[in-house]
C-alpha positions as CSV (number, residue, x, y, z in Angstrom):
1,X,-149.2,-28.3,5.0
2,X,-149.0,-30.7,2.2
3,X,-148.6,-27.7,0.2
4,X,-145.9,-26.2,1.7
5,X,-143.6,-29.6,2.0
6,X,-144.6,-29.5,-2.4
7,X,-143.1,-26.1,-3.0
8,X,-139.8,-26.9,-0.5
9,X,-137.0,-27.0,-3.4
10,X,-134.9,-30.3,-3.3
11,X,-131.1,-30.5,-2.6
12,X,-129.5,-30.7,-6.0
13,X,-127.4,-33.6,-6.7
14,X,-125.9,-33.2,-10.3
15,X,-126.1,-36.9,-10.7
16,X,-127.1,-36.3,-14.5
17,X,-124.2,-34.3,-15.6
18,X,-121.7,-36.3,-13.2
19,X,-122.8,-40.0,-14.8
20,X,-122.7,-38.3,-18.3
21,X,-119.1,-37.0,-17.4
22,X,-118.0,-40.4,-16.5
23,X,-119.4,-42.0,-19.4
24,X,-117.8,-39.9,-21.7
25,X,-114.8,-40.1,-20.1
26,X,-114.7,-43.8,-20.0
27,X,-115.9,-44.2,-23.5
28,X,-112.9,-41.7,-24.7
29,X,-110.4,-44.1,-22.8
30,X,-112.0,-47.4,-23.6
31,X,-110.8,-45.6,-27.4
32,X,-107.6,-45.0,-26.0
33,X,-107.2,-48.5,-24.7
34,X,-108.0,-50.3,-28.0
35,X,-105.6,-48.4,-30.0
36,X,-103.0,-48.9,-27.8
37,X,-104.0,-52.5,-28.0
38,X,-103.0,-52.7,-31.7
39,X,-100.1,-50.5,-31.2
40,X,-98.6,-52.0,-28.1
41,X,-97.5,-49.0,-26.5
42,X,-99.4,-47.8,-23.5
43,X,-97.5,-45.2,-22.2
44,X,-96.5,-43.0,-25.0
45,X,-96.2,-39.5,-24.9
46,X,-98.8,-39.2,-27.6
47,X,-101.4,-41.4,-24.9
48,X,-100.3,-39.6,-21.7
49,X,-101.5,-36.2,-23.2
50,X,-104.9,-37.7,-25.0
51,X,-105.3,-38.8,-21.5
52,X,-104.7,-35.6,-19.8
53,X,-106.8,-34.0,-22.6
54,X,-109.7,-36.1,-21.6
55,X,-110.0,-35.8,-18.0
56,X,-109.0,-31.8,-18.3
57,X,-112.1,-31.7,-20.5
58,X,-114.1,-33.6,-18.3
59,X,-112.8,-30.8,-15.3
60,X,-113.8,-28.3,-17.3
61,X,-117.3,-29.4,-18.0
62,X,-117.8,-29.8,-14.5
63,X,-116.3,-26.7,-13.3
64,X,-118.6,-25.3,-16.0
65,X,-121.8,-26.6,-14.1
66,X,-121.1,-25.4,-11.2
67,X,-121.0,-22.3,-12.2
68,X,-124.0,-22.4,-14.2
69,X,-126.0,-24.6,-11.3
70,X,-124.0,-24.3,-7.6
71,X,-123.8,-28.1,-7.6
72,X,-121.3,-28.9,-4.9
73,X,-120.9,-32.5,-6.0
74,X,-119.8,-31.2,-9.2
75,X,-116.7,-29.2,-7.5
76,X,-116.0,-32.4,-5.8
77,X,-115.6,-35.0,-9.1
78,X,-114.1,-32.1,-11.4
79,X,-111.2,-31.9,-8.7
80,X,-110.8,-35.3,-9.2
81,X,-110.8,-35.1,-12.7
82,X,-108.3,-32.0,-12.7
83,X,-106.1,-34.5,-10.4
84,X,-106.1,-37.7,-12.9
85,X,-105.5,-35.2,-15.6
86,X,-102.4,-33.8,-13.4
87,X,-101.1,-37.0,-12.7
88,X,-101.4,-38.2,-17.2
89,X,-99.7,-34.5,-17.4
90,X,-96.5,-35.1,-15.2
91,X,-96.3,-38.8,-16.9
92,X,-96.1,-36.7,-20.3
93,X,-93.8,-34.3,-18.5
94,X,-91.7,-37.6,-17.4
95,X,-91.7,-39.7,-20.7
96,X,-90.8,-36.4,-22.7
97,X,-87.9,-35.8,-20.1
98,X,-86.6,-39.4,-20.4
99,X,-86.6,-39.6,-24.2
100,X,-85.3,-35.6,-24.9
101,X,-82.7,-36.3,-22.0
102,X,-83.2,-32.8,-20.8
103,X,-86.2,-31.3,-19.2
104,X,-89.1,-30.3,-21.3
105,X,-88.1,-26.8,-22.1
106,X,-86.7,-26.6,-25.4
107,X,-89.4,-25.7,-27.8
108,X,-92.8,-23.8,-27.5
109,X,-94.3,-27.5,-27.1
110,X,-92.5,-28.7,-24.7
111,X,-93.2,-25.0,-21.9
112,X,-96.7,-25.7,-23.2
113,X,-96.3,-29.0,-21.6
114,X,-95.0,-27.3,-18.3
115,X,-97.1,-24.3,-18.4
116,X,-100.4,-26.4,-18.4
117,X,-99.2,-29.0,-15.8
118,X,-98.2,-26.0,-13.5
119,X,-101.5,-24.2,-14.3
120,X,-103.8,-27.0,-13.0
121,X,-101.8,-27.2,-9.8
122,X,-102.5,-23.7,-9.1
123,X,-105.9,-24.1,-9.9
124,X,-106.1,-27.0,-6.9
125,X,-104.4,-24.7,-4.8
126,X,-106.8,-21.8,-5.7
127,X,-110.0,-24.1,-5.1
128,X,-108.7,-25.7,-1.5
129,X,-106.8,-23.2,-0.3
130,X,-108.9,-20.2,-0.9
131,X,-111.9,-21.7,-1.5
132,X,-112.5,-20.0,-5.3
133,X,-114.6,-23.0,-6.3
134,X,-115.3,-21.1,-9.6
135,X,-111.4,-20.6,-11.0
136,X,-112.1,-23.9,-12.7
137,X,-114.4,-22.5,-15.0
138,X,-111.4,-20.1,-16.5
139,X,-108.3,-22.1,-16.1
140,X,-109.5,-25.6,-17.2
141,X,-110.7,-24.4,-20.7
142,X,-107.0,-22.5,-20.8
143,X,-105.5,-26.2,-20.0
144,X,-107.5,-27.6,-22.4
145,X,-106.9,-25.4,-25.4
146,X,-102.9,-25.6,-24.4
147,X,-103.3,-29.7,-25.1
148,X,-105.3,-29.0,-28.6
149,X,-102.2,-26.9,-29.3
150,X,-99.5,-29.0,-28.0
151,X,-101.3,-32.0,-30.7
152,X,-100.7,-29.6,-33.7
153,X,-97.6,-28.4,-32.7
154,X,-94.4,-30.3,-33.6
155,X,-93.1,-32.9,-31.2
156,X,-90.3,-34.5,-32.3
157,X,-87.1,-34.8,-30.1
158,X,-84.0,-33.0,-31.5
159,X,-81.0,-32.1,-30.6
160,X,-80.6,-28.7,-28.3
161,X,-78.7,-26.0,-30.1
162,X,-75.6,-25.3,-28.3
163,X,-77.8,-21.9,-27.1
164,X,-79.7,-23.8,-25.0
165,X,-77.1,-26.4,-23.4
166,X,-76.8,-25.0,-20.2
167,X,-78.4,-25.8,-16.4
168,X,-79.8,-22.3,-17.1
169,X,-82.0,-23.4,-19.4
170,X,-83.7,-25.6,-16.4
171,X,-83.9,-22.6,-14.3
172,X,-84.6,-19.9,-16.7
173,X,-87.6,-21.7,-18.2
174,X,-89.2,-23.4,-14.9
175,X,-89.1,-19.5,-13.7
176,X,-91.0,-18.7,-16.2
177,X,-93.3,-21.7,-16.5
178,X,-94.7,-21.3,-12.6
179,X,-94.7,-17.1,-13.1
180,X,-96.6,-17.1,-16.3
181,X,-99.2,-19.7,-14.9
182,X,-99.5,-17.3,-11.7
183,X,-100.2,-14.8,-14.3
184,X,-103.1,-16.7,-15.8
185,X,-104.4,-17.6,-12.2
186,X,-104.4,-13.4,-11.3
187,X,-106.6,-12.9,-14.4
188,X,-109.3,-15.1,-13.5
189,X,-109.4,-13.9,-10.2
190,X,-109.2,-10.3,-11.5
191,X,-112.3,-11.6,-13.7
192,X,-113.7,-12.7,-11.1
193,X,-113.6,-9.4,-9.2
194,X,-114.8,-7.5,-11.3
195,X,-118.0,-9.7,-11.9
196,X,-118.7,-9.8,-8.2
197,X,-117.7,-6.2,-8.0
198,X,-121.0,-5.0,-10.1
199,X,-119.3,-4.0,-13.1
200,X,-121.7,-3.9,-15.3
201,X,-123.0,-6.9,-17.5
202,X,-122.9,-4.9,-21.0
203,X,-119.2,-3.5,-19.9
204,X,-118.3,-7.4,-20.6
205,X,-120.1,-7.5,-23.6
206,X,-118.1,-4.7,-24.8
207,X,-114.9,-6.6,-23.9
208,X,-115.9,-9.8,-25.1
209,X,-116.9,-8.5,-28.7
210,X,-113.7,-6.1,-29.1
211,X,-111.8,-9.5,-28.2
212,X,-113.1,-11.9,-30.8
213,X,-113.0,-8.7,-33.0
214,X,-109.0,-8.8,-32.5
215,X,-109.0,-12.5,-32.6
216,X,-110.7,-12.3,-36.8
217,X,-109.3,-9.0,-37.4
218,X,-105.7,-10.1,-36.9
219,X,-106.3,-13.3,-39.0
220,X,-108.3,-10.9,-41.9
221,X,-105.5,-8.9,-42.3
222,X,-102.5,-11.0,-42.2
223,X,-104.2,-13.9,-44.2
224,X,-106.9,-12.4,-46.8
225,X,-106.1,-13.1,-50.3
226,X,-107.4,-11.8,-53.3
227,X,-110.6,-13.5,-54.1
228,X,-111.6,-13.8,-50.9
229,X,-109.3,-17.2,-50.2
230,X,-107.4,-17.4,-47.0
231,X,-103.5,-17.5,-47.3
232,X,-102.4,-20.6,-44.9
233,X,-98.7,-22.1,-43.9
234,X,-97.5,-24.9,-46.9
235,X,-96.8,-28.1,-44.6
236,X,-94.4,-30.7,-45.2
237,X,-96.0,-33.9,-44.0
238,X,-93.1,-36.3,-43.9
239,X,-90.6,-33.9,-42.3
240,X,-93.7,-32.2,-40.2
241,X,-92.4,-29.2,-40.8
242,X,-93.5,-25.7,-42.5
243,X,-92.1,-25.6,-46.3
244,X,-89.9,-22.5,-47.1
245,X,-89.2,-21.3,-50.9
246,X,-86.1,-19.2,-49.7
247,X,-84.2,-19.0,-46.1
248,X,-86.5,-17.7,-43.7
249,X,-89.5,-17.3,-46.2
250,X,-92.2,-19.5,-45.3
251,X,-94.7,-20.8,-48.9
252,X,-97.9,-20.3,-48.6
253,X,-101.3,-21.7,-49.7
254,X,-104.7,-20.1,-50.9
255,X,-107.7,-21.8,-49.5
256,X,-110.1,-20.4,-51.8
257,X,-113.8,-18.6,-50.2
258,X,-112.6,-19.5,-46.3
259,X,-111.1,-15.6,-46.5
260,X,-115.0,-14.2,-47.2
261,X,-116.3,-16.7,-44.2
262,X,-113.2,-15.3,-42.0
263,X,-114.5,-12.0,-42.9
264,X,-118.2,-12.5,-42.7
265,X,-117.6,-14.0,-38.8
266,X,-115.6,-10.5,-38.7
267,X,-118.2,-8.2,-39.4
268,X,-120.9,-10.3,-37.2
269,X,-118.7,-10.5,-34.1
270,X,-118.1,-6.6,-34.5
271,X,-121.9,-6.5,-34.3
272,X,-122.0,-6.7,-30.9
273,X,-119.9,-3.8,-30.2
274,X,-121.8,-1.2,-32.5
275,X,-125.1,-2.0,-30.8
276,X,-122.8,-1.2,-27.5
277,X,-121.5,2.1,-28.9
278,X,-125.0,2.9,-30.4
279,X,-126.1,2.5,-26.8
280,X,-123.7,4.8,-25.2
281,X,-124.1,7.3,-27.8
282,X,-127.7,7.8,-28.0
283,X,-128.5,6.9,-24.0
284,X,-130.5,4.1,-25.6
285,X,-130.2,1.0,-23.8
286,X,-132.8,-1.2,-25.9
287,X,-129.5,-1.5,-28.4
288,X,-128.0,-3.9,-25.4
289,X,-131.1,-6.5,-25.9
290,X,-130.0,-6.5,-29.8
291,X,-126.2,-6.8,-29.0
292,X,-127.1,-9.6,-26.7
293,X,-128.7,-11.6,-29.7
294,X,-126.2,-10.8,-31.9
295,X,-123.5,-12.4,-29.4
296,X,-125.9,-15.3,-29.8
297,X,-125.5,-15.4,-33.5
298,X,-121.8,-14.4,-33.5
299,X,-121.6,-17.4,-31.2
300,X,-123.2,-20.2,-33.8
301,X,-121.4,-17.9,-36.9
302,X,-118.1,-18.6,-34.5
303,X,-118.3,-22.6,-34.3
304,X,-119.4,-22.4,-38.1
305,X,-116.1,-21.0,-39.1
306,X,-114.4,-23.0,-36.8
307,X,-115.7,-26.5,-38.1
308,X,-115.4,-24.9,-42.1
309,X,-112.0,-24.2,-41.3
310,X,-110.9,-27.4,-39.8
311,X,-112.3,-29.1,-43.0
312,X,-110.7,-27.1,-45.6
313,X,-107.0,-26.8,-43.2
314,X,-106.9,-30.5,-42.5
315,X,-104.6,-32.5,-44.8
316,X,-105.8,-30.8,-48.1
317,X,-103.7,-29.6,-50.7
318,X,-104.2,-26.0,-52.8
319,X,-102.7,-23.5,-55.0
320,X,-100.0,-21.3,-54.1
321,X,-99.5,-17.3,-55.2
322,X,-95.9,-17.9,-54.7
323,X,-95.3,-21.4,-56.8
324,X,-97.1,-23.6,-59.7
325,X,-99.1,-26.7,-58.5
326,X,-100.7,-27.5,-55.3
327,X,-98.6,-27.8,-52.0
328,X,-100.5,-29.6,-48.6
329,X,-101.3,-27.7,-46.0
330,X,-102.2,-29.2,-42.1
331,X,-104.1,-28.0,-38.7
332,X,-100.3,-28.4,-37.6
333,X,-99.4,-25.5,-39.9
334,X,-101.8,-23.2,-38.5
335,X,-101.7,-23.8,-34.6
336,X,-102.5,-20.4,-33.2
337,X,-105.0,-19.5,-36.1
338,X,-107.1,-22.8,-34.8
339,X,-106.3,-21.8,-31.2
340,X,-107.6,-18.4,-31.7
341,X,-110.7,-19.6,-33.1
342,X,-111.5,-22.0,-30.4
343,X,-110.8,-19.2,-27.8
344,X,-113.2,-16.6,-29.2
345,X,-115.9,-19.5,-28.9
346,X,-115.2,-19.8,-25.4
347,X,-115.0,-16.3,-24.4
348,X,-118.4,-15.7,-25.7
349,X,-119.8,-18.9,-24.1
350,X,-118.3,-17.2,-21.3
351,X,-120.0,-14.3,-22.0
352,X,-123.1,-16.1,-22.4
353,X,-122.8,-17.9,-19.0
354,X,-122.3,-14.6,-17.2
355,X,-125.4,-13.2,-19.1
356,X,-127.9,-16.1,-17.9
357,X,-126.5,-16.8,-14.3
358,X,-124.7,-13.8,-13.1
359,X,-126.7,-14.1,-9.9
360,X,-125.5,-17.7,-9.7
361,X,-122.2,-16.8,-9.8
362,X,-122.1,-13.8,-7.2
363,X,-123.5,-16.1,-4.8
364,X,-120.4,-18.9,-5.3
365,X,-117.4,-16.2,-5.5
366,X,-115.7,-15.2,-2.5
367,X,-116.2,-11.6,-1.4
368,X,-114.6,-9.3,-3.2
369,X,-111.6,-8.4,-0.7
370,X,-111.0,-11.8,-0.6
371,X,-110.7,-11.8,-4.9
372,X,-108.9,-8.5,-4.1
373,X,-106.4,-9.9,-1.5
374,X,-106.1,-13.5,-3.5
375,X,-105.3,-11.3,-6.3
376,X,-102.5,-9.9,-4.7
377,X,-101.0,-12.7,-3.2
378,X,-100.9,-14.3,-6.8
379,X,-99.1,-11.4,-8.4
380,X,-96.3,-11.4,-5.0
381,X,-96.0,-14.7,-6.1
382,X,-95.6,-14.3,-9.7
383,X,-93.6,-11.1,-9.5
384,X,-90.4,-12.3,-7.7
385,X,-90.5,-15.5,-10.3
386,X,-90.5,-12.8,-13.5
387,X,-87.5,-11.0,-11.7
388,X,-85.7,-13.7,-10.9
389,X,-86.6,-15.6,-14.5
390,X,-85.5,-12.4,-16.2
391,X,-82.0,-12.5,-13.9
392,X,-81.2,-15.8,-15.0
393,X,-82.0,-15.1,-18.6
394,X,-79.3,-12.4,-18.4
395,X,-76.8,-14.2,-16.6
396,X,-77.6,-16.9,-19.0
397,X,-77.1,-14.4,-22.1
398,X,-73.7,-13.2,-21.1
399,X,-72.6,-16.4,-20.9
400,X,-74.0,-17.5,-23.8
401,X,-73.6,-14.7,-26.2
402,X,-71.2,-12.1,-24.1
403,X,-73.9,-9.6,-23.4
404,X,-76.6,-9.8,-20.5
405,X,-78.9,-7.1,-22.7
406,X,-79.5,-7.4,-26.0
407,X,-82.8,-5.7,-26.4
408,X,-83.9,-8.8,-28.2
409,X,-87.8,-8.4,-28.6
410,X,-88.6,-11.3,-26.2
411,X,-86.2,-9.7,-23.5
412,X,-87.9,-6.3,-23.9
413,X,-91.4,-8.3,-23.7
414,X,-90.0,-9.6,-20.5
415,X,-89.0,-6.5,-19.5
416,X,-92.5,-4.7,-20.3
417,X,-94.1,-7.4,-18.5
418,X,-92.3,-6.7,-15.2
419,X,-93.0,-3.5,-15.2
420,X,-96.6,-4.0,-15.7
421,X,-96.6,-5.8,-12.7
422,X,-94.3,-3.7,-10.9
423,X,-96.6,-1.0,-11.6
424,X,-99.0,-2.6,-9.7
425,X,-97.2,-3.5,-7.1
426,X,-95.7,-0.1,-6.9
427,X,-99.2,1.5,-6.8
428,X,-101.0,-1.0,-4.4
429,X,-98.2,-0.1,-1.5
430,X,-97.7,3.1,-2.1
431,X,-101.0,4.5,-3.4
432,X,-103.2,1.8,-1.5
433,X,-104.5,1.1,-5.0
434,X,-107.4,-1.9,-4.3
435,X,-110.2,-2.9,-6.1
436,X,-111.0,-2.4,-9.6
437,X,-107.4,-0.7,-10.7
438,X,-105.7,-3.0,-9.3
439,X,-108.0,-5.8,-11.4
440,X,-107.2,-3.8,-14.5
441,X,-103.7,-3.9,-14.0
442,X,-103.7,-7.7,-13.5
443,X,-105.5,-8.3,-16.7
444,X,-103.3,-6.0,-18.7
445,X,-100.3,-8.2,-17.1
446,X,-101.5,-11.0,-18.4
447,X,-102.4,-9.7,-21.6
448,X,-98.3,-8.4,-22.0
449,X,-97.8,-12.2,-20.7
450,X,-99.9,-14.2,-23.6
451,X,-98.0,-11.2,-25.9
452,X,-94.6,-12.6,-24.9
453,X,-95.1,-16.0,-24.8
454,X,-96.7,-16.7,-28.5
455,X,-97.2,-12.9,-30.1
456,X,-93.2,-12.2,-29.7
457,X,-92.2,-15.5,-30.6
458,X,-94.3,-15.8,-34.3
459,X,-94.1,-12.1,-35.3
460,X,-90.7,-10.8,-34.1
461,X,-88.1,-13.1,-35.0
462,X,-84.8,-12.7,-33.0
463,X,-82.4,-14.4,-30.9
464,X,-85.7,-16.7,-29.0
465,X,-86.8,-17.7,-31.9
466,X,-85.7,-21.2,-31.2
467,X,-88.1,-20.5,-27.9
């Protein structure tokens, strides 16, 4: 008898990973508090975010442990993290509205601002409403690497261009702010389907590795110098601005040897997906155990890069191919680079999570016509926000520049993305598409989305590229 009551497994509290939360939490504030001691301003812009940034990461890391351990306490304190973080967002949201004297909408900070507030929101909504207790694990780390970005992007307060002074600036961008974060909250979910609809573990391994390969590949071939350096933004760090040698041509800098890591964290990440391919080609599945370990390594190669390149990109100075003498180059130059790098981390320690504790998480999701139906709910939500964002933003052209088309690349991005999304709209209703279609479609969506939203604005200059 005294046996039995030994082997009976004891309630989990989470008490070790809540208290270490806290502290770490209170310790980055206490920080917080003592600067602002010696500056004298508590509730700067600048503060408000740090403070968001902490108690998102905190959400995060809690989210995260549920997954990993089923911890019900931990749902409980991360939602209270998630809602102090909300509540530091909208006070960011607030002072940047009162100093700008126009809603925070005017640059790529300031929707990053909006898009990250609105995405927590939906992510309470998600976990009380519909009881997806695991969304948190997904969107938080999106919030989080949104405020890293908004830190290195510029935030100064200027002057709207006369493009942009218009009420339709409020409507056309808040339409887009809530249906892009809809868009993000489909994809997990349509993650989450998947995983809970048996896709198989090594199909995810294939997706994660062919995504940090896009994520090295695209920085290999647009920033590889000769001699192996990486070619980086010049930055201006009194005007906090990019330097240009001629209109429109941005100088750049050669960080010498971080081009051969770049490519060395390439060719290991790739790894992964040969062993994959070798799999499927010779019906030989001991090449998944070796893929596995190299998503390991690619993992540690991964934060190795990361950490060498925030050293060398960090206030430095170098050469330039394009000028004589050395020119300073910042983090702040090289936003989505950094951001890049921190997401293929966290897709492979996603990766890595559903590797170890896919049972786990089958056992927290919902079912999977309730991922299915959730799914579909969020996309009738986000849908009529894209048409009616995409309505205003012609309305708002012809008054702006006599023309409500232009085929400016961010309208046909827009335009793409609709149909994505009407595609699946179209198909559910009229085909009864359900399932794992309909989850594809919903990550391609958001895929067209992230496209839009950064890829159109740095690559294809046009009439947005204020936006």
């Amino acid at each position: 008898m005294s046996h039995a009551k030994a082997e009976q497994p004891q309630p989990a509290t989470g008490a070790t990973l809540i208290v270490g939360v806290g502290l770490s939490v209170a310790f980055l504030l206490l920080i917080a508090l003592l600067n602002v001691v010696k500056s004298g301003n508590l509730l700067s812009e600048t503060n408000l975010l740090y403070t968001t940034l902490i108690f998102y990461a905190g959400a995060g890391a809690l989210y995260l442990g549920f997954g990993v351990t089923g911890t019900e306490a931990y749902v409980k304190f991360a939602s209270i993290a998630t809602w102090l973080g909300l509540i530091a967002n909208t006070g960011a949201i607030a002072h940047r509205w009162y100093e700008a004297g126009h809603p925070p909408f005017a640059s790529v900070y300031e929707m990053l601002l909006s898009f990250v507030w609105t995405l927590a929101v939906l992510t309470l909504v998600a976990e009380k409403k519909y009881d997806v207790k695991v969304i948190g694990t997904v969107t938080m780390p999106v919030a989080i690497v949104g405020v890293v970005l908004m830190q290195l992007l510029r935030t100064d307060v200027h002057p709207l261009v006369p493009a942009l002074q218009s009420t339709w600036l409020h409507v056309h961008v808040t339409l887009a702010m809530f249906a892009y974060a809809a868009c993000a909250l489909s994809f997990a979910l349509a993650m989450m389907f998947l995983i809970q609809d048996n896709m198989k573990t090594e199909t995810f391994l294939a997706v994660t590795s062919a995504t940090t390969v896009a994520i090295y590949a695209g920085v290999v071939l647009t920033r590889f110098e000769k001699w192996g350096g990486l070619s980086l933004t010049a930055w201006n760090p009194e005007s906090k601005s990019e330097i240009f040698i001629s209109k429109g041509v941005r100088l750049f800098v050669t960080v010498p040897d971080l081009g051969w890591l770049m490519l060395l964290a390439l060719l290991v990440v790739a790894s992964p997906l040969v062993f994959y391919g070798l799999a499927r080609f010779r019906n030989n599945y001991g090449f998944i155990a070796l893929a596995n370990r190299a998503v390991f390594l690619s993992i540690l190669l991964q934060i190795m890069t990361l950490i060498m390149f925030v050293l060398r990109a960090r206030d430095a100075s170098y050469p330039s191919l394009d000028a004589e003498g050395l020119f300073p180059t910042s983090l702040a130059a090289s936003p989505f680079i950094l951001s890049g790098l921190v997401g293929g981390v966290f897709i492979s320690l996603l990766y890595l999570l559903l590797l170890w504790r896919r049972p786990d998480l089958e056992r927290l999701l919902p079912t999977t016509d309730n991922l299915d139906r959730i799914t579909y709910k969020t996309i009738c939500l986000a849908f009529p926000l894209l048409t009616l964002m995409i309505a205003s933003g012609a309305y708002w052209a012809n008054q702006t520049w006599g023309s409500y088309w232009s085929w400016d690349p961010k309208e046909t991005w827009a335009a793409i993305t609709w149909l994505v999304y009407a595609g699946y709209l179209h198909m559910r209703i009229t085909r009864g598409w359900r399932g794992r279609r309909a989850a594809y479609f919903a990550i391609l969506g958001f895929a067209v989305v992230m496209f839009t939203f950064f890829g159109v604005t740095y690559l294809l200059p046009g009439l947005h590229a204020y936006a």
